[in-house]
C-alpha positions in Angstrom: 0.0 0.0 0.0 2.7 2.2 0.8 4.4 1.5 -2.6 1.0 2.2 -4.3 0.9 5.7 -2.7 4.2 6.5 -3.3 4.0 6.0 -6.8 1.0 7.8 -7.2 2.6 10.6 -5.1 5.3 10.6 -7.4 3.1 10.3 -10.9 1.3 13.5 -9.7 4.6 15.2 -8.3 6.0 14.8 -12.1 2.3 15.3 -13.6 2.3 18.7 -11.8 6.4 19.5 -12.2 5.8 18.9 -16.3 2.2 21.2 -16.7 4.5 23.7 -14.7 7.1 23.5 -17.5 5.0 24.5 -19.8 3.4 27.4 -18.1 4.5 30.6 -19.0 7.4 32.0 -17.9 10.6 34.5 -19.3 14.2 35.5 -18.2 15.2 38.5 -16.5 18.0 40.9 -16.5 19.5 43.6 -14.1 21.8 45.6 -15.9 24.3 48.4 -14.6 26.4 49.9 -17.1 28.7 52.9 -17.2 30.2 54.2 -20.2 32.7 56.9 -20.8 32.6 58.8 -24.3 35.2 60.7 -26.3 33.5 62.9 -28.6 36.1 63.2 -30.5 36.8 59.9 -31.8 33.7 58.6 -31.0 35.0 55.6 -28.7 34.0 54.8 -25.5 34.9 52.3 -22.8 32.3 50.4 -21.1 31.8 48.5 -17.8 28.4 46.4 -17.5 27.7 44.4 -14.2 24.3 41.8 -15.4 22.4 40.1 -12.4 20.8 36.8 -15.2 17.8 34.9 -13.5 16.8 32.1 -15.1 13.4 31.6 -15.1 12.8 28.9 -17.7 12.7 25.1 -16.7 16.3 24.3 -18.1 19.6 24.1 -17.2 21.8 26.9 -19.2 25.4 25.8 -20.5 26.4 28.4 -22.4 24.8 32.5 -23.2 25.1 34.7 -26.2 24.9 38.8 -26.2 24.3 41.1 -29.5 27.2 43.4 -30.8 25.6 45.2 -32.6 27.8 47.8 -33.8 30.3 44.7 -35.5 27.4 45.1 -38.2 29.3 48.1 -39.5 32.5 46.8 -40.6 33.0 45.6 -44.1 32.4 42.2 -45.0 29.8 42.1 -42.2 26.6 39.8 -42.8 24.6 43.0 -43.1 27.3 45.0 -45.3 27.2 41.7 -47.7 23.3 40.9 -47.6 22.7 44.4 -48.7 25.6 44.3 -51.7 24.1 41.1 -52.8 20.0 41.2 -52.2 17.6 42.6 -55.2 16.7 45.7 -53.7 19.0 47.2 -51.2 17.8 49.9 -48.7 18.8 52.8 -49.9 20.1 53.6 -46.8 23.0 51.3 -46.7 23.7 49.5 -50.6 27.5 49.4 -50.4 27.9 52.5 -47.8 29.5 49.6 -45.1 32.0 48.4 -47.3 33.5 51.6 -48.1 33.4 52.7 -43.9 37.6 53.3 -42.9 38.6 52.2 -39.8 38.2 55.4 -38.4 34.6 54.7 -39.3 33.2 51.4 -38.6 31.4 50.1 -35.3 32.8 47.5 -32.8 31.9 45.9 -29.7 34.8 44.8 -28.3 34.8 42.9 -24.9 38.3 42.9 -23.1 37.2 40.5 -19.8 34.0 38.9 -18.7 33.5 37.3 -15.7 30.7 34.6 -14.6 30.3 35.6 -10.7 33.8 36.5 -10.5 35.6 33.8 -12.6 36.7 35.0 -15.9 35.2 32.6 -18.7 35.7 32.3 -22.1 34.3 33.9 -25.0 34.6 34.3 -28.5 33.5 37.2 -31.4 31.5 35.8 -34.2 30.2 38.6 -36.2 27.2 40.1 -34.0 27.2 37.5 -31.8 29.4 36.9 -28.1 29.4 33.1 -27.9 29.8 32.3 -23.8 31.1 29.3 -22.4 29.9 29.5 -18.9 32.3 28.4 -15.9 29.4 27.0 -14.1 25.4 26.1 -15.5 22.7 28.3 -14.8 20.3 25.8 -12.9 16.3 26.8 -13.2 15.5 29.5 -10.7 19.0 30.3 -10.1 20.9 34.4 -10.4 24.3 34.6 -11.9 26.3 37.8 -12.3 28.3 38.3 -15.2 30.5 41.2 -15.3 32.1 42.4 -18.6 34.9 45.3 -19.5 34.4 46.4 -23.1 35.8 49.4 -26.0 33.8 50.5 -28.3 33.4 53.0 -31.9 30.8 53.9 -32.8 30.2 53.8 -36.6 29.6 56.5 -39.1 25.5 57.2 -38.9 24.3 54.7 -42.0 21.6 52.4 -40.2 19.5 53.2 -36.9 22.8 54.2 -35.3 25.6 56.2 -35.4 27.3 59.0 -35.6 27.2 62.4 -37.5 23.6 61.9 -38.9 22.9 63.6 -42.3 21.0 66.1 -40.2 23.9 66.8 -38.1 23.1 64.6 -34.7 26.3 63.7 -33.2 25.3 60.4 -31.4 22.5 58.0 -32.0 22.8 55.5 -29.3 20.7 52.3 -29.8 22.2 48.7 -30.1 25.3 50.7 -28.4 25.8 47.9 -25.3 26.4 43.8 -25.3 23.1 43.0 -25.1 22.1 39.3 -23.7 20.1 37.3 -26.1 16.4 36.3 -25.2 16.4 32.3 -23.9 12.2 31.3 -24.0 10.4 28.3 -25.1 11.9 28.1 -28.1 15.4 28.7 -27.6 18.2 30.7 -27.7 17.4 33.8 -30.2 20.7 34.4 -30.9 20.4 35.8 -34.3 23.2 38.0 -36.0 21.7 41.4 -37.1 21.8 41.6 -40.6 19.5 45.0 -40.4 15.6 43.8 -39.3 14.2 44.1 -36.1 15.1 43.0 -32.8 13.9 40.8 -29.3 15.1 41.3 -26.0 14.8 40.3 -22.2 13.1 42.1 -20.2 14.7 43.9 -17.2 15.5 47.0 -15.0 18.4 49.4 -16.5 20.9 51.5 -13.9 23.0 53.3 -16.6 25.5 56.1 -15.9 27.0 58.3 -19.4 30.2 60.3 -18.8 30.4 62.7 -21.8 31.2 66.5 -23.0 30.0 68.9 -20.6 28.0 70.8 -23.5 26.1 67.9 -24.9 22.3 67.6 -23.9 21.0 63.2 -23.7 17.6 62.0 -23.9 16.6 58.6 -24.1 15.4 55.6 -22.2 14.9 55.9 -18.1 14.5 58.4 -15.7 17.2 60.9 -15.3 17.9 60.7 -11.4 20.9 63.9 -11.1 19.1 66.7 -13.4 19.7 69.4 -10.9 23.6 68.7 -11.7 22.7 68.2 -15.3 20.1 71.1 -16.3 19.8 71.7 -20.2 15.9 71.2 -18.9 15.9 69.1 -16.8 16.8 70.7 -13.8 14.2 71.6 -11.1 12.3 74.9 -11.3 14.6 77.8 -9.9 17.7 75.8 -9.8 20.6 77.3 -12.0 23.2 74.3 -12.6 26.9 75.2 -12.7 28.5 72.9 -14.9 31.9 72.3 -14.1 35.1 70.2 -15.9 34.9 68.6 -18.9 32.4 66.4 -18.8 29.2 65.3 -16.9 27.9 61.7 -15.9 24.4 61.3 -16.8 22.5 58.3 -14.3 19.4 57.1 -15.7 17.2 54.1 -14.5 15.0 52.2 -16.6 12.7 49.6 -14.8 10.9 47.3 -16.6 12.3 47.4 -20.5 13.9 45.4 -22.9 16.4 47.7 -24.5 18.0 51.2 -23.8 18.5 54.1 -26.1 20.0 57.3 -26.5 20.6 60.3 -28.3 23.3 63.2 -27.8 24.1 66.4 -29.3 25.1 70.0 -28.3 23.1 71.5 -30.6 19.2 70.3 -29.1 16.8 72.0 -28.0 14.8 70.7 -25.1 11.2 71.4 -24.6 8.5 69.6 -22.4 5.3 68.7 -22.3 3.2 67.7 -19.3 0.2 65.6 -20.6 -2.7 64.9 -19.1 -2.3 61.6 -18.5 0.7 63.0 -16.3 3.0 61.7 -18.8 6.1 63.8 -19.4 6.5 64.2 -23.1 10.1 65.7 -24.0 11.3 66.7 -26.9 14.6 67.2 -28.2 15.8 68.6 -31.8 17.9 70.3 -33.3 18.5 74.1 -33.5 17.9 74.0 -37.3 18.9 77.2 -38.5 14.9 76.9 -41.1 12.9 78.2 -38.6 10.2 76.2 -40.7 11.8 72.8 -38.8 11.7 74.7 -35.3 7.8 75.4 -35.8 7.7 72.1 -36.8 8.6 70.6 -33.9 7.1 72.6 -31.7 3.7 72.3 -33.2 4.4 68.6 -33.0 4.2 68.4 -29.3 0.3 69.3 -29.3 -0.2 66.7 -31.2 2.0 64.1 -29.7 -0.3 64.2 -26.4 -2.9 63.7 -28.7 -1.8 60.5 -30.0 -0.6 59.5 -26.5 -4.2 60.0 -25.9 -5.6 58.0 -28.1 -3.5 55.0 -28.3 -4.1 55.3 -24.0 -8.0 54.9 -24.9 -8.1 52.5 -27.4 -5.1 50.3 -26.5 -4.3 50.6 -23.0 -2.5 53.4 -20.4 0.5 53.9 -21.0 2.7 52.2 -18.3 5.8 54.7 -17.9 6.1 57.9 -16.6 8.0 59.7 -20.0 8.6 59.6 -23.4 10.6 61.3 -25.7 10.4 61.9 -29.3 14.0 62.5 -30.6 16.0 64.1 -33.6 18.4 61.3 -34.5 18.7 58.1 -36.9 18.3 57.6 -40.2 14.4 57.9 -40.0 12.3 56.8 -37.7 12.8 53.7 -35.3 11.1 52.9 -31.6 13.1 52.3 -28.4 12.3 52.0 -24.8 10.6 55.2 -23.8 11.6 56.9 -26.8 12.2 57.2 -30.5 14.9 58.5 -33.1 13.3 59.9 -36.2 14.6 62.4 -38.8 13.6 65.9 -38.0 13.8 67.9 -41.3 10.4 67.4 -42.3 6.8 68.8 -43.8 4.5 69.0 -40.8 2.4 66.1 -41.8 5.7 63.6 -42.6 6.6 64.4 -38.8 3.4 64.0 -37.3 3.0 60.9 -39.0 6.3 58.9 -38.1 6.0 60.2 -34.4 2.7 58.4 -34.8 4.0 55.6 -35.8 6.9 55.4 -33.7 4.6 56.2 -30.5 2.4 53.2 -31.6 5.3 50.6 -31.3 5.6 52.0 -27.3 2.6 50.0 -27.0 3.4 46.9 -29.7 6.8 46.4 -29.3 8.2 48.1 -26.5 5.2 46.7 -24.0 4.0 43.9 -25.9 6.8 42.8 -26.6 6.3 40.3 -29.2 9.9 38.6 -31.5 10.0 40.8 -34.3 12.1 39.3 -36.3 9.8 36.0 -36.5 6.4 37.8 -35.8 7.3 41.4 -37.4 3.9 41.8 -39.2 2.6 41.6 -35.5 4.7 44.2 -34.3 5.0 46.8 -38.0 1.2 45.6 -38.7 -0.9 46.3 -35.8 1.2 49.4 -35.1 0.5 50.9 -38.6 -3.4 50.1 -38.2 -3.6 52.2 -34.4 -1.3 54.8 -35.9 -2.9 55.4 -39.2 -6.2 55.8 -36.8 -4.5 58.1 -34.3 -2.9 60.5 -36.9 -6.4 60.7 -39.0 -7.7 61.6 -35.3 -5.3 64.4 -34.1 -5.1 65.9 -37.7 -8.9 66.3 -38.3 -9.1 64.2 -41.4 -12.4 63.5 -42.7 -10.7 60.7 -44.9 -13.8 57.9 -45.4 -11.2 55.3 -46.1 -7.9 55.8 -44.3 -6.5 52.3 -45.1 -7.1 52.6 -48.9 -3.5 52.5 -49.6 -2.8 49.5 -47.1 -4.7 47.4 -49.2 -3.5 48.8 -52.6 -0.3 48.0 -51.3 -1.4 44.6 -50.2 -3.1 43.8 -53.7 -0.1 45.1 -55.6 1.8 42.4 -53.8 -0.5 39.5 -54.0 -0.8 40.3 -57.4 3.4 40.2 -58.1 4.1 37.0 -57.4 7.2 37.5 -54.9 4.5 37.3 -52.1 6.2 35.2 -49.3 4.6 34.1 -46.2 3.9 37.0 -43.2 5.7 34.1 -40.9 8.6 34.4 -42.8 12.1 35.5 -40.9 12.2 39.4 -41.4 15.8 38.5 -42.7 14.8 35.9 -45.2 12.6 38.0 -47.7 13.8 38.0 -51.6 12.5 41.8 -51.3 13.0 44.5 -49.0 9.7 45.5 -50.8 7.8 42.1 -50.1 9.0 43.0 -46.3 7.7 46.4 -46.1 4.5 45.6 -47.8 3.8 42.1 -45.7 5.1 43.3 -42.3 3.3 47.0 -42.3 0.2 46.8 -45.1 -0.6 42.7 -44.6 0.3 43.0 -40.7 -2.4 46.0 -40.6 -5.0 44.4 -42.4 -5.0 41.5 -40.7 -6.5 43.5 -37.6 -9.1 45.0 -40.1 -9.9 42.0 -41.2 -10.6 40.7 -37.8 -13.2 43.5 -37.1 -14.9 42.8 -40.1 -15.0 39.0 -38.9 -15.9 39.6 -35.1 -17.8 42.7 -35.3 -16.4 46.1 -33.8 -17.0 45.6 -30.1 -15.5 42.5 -30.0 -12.7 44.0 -32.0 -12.5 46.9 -29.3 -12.7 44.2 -26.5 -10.2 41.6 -28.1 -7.6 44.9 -28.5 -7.6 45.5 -24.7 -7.5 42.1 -23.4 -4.6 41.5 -25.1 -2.7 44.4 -23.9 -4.0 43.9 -20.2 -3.3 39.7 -20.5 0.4 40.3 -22.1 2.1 43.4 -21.3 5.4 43.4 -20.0 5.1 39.8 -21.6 6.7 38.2 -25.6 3.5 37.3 -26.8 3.2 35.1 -29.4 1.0 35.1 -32.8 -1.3 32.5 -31.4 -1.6 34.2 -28.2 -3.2 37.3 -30.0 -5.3 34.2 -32.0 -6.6 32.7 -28.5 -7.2 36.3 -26.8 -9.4 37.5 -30.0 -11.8 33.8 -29.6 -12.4 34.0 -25.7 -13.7 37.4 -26.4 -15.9 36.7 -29.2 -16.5 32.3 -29.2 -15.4 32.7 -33.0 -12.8 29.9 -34.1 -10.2 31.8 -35.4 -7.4 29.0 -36.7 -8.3 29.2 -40.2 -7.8 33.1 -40.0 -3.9 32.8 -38.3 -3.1 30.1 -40.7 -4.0 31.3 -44.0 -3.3 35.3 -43.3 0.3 34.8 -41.5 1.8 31.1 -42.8 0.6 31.3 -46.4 -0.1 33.2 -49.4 -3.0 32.0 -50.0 -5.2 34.9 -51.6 -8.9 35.9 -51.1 -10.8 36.1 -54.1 -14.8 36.0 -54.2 -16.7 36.6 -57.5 -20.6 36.6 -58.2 -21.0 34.0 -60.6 -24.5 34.3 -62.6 -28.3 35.4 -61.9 -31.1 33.5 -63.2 -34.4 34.1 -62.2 -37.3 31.0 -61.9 -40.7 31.5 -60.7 -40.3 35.4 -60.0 -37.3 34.8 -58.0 -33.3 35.4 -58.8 -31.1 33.2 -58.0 -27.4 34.5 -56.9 -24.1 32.2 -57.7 -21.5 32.9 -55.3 -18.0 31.5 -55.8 -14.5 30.9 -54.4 -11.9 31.4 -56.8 -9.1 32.1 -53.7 -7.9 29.1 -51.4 -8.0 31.5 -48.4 -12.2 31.2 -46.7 -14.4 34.5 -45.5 -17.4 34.5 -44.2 -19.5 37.3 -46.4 -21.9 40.0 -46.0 -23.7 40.8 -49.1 -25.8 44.0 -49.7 -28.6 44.3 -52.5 -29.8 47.3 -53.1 -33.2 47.4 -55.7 -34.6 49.8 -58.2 -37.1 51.7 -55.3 -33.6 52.0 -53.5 -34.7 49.9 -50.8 -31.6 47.6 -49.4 -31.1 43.8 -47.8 -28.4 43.5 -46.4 -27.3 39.8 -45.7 -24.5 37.2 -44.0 -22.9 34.1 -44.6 -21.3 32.3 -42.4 -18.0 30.4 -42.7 -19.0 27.3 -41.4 -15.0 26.6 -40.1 -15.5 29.8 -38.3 -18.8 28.3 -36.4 -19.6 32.2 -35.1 -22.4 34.6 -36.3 -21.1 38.1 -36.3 -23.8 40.4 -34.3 -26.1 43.0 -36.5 -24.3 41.7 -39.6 -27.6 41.4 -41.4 -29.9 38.8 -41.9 -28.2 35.6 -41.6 -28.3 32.6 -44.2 -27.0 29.3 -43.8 -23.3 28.7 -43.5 -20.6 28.1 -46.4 -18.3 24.9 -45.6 -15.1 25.6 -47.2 -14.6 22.9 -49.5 -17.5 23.8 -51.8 -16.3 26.5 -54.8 -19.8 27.5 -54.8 -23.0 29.3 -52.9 -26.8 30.2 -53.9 -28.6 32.6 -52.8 -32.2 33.3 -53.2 -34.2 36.1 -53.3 -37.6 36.4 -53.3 -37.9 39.1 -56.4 -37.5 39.1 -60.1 -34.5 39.9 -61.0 -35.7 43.3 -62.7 -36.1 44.5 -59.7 -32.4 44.5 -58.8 -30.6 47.4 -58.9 -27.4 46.1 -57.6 -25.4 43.4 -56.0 -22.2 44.1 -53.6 -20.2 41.6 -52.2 -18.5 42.9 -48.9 -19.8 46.7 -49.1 -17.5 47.5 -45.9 -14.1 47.0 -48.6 -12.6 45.1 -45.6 -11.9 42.2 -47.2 -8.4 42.0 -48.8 -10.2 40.6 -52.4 -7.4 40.4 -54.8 -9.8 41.3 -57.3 -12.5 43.7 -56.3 -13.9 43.8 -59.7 -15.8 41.2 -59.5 -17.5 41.6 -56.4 -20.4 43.7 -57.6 -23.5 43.3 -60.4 -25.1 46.4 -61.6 -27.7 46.1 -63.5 
């Protein structure tokens, strides 16, 4: 008897042990860094101390961190992949392989230590290879602590120096970063110029630099009463003295840190009324055009803080800062870089966009270099709203030119899969178009299938259920059915891992015995349930809905609903109850938000 419970004891010990191991769970990091920079050569020498909890079920042999400034040397993966693919970015074509040495990027780490025994390590490309001295058992800290130099390289991609706008320093990717470890793996990928993924963790970072250059970035500045430029308390003057200043900022509760530095910005602020302080930092362009710019900008950035706060979720930090730096526009922690010699509308729009991914990205935290048409897609649908909102547009249709960019590429044939690796596209085009335009209309797509409240209700689930989280494509797919009872496998799998295209056509009419008869037909592999709106010669309307029977879900006031089209069958009839004379026309999916490759046949006038 004893054995007997025993056994069973230990069956539900390892029942319970296993379900555990596949609960979810993710890594964190505490880093403390200090850097010291030279502005004039651009180097700088680093020391990072990184407390590494291992949350995950596994024992860890070995770690990895990004260097991402070794991108900028020629010969580089990225420096090849853009001399060799069909159409470079613009930004970078051969502009790596010419850089001198003077000019390139490095990360180069002189010791690292594994809670205070030096272990080995080794430089392949972008990528720190770690031999730990001792594993990392589940649950357990380790400290590593790391001495490193640094360069950073002339401004061509996301970073750099010397921007063509003049910014001295555009810090992002500027630190080893440790790789994310979660339940698939190490994501140890090189960075060949895509996107990016990240543990999550609290930042303690400390910048020693020129005594006349202003930062802003990730974190909360904790010394700006010896700092100023801004910063500083009301009626405190700051005497700056030496040559330099150390800025400390702490970050809690981000995956990446960012900054930007020049001598040349000017600082303005913004207290929203969300209590969110909004800075701003640009340069002082000598076209007073970009000054009123950026100052009219600031309006309008509480604005879209606003509304992504309403129809998303609050915003969880206490500032954000929108930043003249980069090569164009790109999101960070708490911040973004974007170009700042624009029309008024161009820089509205990318702050948009770039405030959007605070929410997609830098909350939800998704992998963006698997999943990128979750992070580019559902950011340009929210920020193409929010801009439409703060700039008064009566635009009917605001996503007219996502899904003219969508068709164009459905209709090219170099369509690849949305769950392709953001590095693997033939294209940059097929990229741009599939992560932003296909990632977008997926989430329109979804409203028209669930109906708008369930939509609203599905959007801010998700962000309450999974921020501060990775979220994956399927967890978006499960959030969106427990709010509605819709299946919603069919929808994930076609959209995201194929290219399978949507095409519906109306077939025929015929009338018998005073009544017209309506072929439908599936010409596309890809299923939709439809809504179908006649409208007759006395201008009267119907309005009806088929349901896709894989789908089993009837979308609420969607019209008057008609039995349920199985997949397999190419065809669907549908009666109506007048001659067809009386018919004055026939509209398959009047709401235009379905992605139909070929619209044209989607309506019969008579």
């Amino acid at each position: 008897m004893k054995k007997l419970l025993f056994l069973s004891f230990t069956l539900l010990s390892f029942g319970i042990q296993a379900q555990n191991n596949h609960s979810y769970w993710q890594q964190h990091v505490d880093y403390k860094m200090e850097i010291d920079m030279d502005v004039k050569n651009y180097q700088y020498h680093g020391k990072q101390t990184l407390v590494y909890t291992n949350n995950s079920p596994d024992t860890l042999y070995r770690v990895f961190y990004h260097l991402h400034f070794n991108a900028f040397q020629p010969g580089s993966e990225m420096d090849v992949r853009s001399r060799t693919i069909k159409d470079p970015d613009r930004r970078v074509e051969d502009r790596i392989s010419k850089l001198q040495p003077n000019e390139i990027g490095y990360i180069k780490v002189k010791s690292l230590s594994q809670d205070n025994q030096e272990i080995k390590h080794t430089t392949v490309g972008t990528i720190l290879e770690v031999n730990l001295k001792k594993p990392i058992l589940p649950g357990e800290k380790t400290t590593f602590k790391m001495d490193f130099d640094a360069q950073v390289p002339k401004q061509i991609r996301r970073s750099g120096r010397n921007s063509t706008e003049g910014v001295a320093l555009s810090m992002t990717q500027w630190y080893p970063k440790l790789a994310e470890y979660d339940f698939e793996g190490w994501h140890a990928d090189p960075y060949i110029g895509r996107e990016f993924h990240g543990v999550w963790g609290d930042f303690d970072v400390k910048i020693t630099i020129d005594k006349d250059y202003i930062i802003g970035g990730t974190g909360y500045l904790q010394n700006p009463n010896q700092i100023g430029y801004g910063y500083e308390d009301e009626g405190v003057k700051v005497k700056r003295k030496g040559k330099k200043l150390t800025w400390h900022f702490i970050a809690p509760n981000v995956h990446d840190f960012s900054w930007a530095a020049d001598p040349d910005y000017i600082h303005d602020k913004r207290m929203a009324s969300d209590g969110t302080q909004l800075h701003f930092l640009y340069k002082n362009n000598k076209n007073p055009e970009f000054i009123k710019n950026w100052k009219n900008l600031q309006e309008k950035t509480e604005g879209l803080l606003l509304f992504f706060n309403k129809h998303i979720g609050p915003y969880p930090y206490k500032q954000y800062s929108v930043i003249q730096g980069g090569d164009g526009g790109m999101e960070y922690a708490m911040c973004t870089l974007i170009t700042g010699e624009r029309s008024f509308g161009s820089l509205v729009g990318v702050t948009a966009h770039e405030l959007a991914h605070a929410w997609f990205q830098l909350v939800l935290a998704t992998n963006e270099s698997k999943h990128e048409w979750m992070d580019e897609g559902f950011t340009s649908y929210f920020s193409t709203l929010a801009e439409e909102y703060v700039m008064n547009s009566t635009n009917k249709n605001p996503f007219a030119n996502t899904y003219k960019g969508y068709l164009y590429l459905a209709n090219s044939g170099v369509e690849q899969p949305a769950s392709t690796h953001a590095d693997r596209y033939n294209f940059n085009q097929a990229y741009g178009i599939t992560a932003y335009s296909k990632g977008a209309i997926f989430l329109s797509q979804l409203e028209y299938l669930i109906g708008e409240e369930n939509f609203k209700k599905t959007i801010h689930r998700y962000y309450n259920d999974w921020k501060f989280k990775h979220p994956t494509p399927n967890d978006f797919k499960r959030v969106a059915e427990k709010v509605s009872g819709a299946h919603l496998d069919w929808y994930l799998t076609d959209w995201t891992q194929t290219t399978n295209i949507i095409d519906y056509a109306i077939k025929g009419l015929v009338e018998e015995n005073n009544q017209t008869i309506i072929t439908l037909e599936r010409k596309g592999l890809m299923p939709m349930p439809l809504e179908v709106l006649v409208t007759y010669k006395d201008n009267a309307t119907q309005r009806f809905y088929i349901p896709l029977r894989m789908m089993r879900f009837i979308k609420p006031n969607a019209g008057l609903v008609l039995d349920n089209w199985a997949w397999a069958y190419p065809a669907y009839t549908l009666k109506l109850d007048k001659p067809k004379a009386y018919i004055e026309k026939i509209e398959i999916d009047p709401s235009q938000r379905m992605a139909d490759v070929d619209p044209t046949n989607n309506v019969y006038q008579n």
